[in-house]
C-alpha positions as CSV (number, residue, x, y, z in Angstrom):
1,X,70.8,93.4,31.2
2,X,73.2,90.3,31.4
3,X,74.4,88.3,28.7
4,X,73.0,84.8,29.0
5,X,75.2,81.8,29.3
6,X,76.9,79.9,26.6
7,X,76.1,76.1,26.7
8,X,78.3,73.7,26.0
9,X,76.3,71.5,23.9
10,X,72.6,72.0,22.7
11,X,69.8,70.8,24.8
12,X,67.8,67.8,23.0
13,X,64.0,68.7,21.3
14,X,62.6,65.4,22.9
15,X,63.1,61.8,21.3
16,X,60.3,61.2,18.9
17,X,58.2,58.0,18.8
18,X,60.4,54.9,18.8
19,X,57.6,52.6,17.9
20,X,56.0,53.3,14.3
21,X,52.5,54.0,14.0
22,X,52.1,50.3,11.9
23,X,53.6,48.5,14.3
24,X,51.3,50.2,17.1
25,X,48.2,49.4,14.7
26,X,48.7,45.8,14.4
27,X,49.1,45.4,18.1
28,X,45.7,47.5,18.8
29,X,44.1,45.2,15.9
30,X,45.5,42.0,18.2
31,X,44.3,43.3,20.8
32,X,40.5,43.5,19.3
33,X,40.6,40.3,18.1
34,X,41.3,38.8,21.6
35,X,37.6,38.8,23.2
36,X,38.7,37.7,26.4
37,X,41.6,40.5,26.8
38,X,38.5,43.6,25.5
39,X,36.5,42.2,28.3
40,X,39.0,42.4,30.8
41,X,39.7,45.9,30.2
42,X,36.7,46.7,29.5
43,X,36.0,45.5,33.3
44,X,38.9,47.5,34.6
45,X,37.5,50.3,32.9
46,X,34.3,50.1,34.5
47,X,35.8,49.5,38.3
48,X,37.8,52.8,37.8
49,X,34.5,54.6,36.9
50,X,35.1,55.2,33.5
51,X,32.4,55.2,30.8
52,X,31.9,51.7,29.3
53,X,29.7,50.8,26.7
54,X,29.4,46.5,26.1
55,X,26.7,44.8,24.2
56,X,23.9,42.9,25.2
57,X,21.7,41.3,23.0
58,X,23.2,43.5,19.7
59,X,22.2,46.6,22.0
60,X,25.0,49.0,23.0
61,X,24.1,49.6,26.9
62,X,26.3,51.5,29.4
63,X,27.8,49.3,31.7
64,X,26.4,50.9,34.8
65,X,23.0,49.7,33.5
66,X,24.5,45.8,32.7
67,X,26.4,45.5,35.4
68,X,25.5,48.1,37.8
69,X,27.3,50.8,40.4
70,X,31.3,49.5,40.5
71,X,31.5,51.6,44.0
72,X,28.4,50.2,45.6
73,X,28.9,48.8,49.0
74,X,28.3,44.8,49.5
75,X,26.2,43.6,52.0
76,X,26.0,39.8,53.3
């Protein structure tokens, strides 16, 4: 069996998070507060086929129900 190398210097263990978690929870709680910006991604969501859930009428509904199939074809 061979001897295994000798580095030079010691590899890194990976950076750790350079934002801190309070700083990442007020931006999420911005985020919430901003109706405009949930709907939005909650419509990107839905056009990438991802499972939605939005309120109508202070009923939780799947967004396949409200707003239908996001991959249906139009028609003219």
């Amino acid at each position: 069996m061979g001897r295994k190398k000798t580095r030079q210097s010691r590899k890194s263990s990976g950076s750790m998070n350079s934002i801190s978690k309070d700083t990442k929870r007020r931006m999420r709680a911005d985020n919430k507060k901003d109706m405009m910006r949930v709907m939005l991604n909650k419509l990107d969501a839905w056009k990438k086929g991802k499972n939605v859930i939005v309120n109508e009428d202070g009923v939780r509904k799947n967004a396949n129900e409200v707003w239908g199939n996001p991959n249906r074809k139009f028609k003219i």
